[in-house]
N, C-alpha and C positions, 0 to 999 in steps of 0.2 A: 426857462428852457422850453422849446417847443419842439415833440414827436411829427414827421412828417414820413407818408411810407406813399410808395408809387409800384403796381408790378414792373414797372421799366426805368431807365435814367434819364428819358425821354420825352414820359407819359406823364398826365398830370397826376399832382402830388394832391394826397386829402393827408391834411390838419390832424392830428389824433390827440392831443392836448400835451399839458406838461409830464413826462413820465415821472416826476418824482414827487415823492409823499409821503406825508409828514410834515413834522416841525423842519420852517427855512427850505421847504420844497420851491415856494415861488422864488427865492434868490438860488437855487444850486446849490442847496447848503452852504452859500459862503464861496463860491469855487468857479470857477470860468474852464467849461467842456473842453478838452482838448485831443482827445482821443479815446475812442474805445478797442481794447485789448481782447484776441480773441484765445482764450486757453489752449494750448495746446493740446491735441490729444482727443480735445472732448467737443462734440458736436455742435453743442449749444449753451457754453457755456462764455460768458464773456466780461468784461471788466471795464466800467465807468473810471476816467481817467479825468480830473479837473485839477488846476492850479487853484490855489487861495493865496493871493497876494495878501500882504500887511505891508502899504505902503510907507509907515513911519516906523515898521522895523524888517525892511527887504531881509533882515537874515533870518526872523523869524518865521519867513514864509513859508507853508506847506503846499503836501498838495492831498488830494482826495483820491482814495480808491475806492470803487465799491461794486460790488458785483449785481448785473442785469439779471433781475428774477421775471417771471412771463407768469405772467394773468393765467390760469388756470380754466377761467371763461373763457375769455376772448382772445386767448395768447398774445397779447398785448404787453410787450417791456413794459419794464417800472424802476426805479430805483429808489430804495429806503435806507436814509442814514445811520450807520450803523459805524458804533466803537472801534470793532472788535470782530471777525469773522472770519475763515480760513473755507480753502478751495471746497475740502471736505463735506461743507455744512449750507451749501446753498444751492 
């Protein structure tokens, strides 16, 4: 997956690399992007939405949730796979 940000929808876009990291960062953990979710309520908080097919058991298919954490340097998104995690703690 590849980061792209532009001040306009118009203007040209600069590159910002793969937001995610970690183990299976360069495949999506496993998962094909399909939407990011924004919290209700909360300004800046929001939610990495992927599918994970299993082609030779479609009913075992999931999907990935995980929540958008920002670089504290560069406030740059990221996304780190994670078990286990609730609204409260990220």
């Amino acid at each position: 997956m590849l980061l792209f940000s532009s001040s306009s929808l118009l203007g040209t876009w600069t590159e910002r690399g793969n937001p995610c990291v970690g183990e299976n960062s360069s495949i999506t953990f496993g998962g094909q992007a399909t939407h990011v979710l924004k919290v209700h309520g909360k300004r800046s908080q929001f939610i990495f939405m992927a599918d994970q097919w299993r082609p030779n058991s479609l009913a075992d298919s999931r999907y990935i949730w995980l929540p958008i954490r920002f670089s504290k340097e560069d406030g740059k998104p990221f996304l780190e796979y994670r078990e286990d995690w609730n609204l409260h703690n990220f």
